[in-house]
N, C-alpha and C positions, 0 to 999 in steps of 0.2 A: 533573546529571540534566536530562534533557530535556521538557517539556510535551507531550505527545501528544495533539493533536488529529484530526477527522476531519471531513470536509467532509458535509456535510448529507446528501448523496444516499449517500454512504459508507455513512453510518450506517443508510440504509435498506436498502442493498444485504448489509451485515452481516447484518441482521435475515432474510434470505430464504435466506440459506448455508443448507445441511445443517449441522446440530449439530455432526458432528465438524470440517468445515471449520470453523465459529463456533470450536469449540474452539482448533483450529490454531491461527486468526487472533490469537486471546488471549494465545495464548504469544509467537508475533512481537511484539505491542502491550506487553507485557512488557517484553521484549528492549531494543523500542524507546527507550522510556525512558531505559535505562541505556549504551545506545550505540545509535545506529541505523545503525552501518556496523558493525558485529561481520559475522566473518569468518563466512562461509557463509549469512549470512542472504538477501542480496539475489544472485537470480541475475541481473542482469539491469542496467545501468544510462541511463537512456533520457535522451539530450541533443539538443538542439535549439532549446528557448525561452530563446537568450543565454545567461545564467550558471548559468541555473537544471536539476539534474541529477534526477530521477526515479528511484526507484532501486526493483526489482520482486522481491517475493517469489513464487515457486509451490509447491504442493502436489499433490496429487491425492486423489482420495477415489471408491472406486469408477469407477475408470476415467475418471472426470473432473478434468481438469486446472482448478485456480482460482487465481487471481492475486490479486495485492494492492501495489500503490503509493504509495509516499509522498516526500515530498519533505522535508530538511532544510536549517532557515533558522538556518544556523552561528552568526552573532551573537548572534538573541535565544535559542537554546537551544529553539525548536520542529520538532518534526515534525509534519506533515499528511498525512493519510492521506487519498487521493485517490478510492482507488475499491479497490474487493472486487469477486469474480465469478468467473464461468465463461471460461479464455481466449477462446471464442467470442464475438466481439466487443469484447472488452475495452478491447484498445487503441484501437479510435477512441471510444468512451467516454470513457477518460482521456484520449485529447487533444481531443477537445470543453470536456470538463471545466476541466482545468490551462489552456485557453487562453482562459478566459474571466474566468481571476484577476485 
């Protein structure tokens, strides 16, 4: 099993989802736990910062598209959840974000 954590701004940006996307998010955060590379979860996987891989869920809700990122740290058995939102803007958010770890 995995720890699932969420980085501070995350956790605000959670707070501000529409309800059903909040919902979504929970289910993934579920998921996470028990594997965070299950097959169909992550569309998306974003490398660049050395060894370290990104890996991106989306959804939609009412015609908007919302993302969700997180990163697993293989040894100690964590995921971090890096950022929730609207894809408008998103990714440079998350790479503000992840490169300030």
């Amino acid at each position: 099993m995995f720890e699932v954590r969420e980085h501070r701004e995350a956790k605000k940006e959670r707070r501000e989802l529409p309800i059903a996307v909040q919902e979504a998010t929970e289910i993934v955060r579920s998921v996470l736990g028990g594997d965070p590379y299950a097959r169909g979860l992550a569309r998306e996987r974003l490398t660049g910062w050395g060894r370290r891989v990104l890996l991106v869920h989306g959804t939609k809700c009412l015609g908007v598209a919302y993302r969700m990122a997180w990163e697993v740290e293989q040894p100690r058995f964590i995921v971090t959840i890096w950022a929730y939102g609207p894809h408008e803007g998103f990714y440079e958010r998350l790479e503000r974000r992840a490169r300030r770890r």
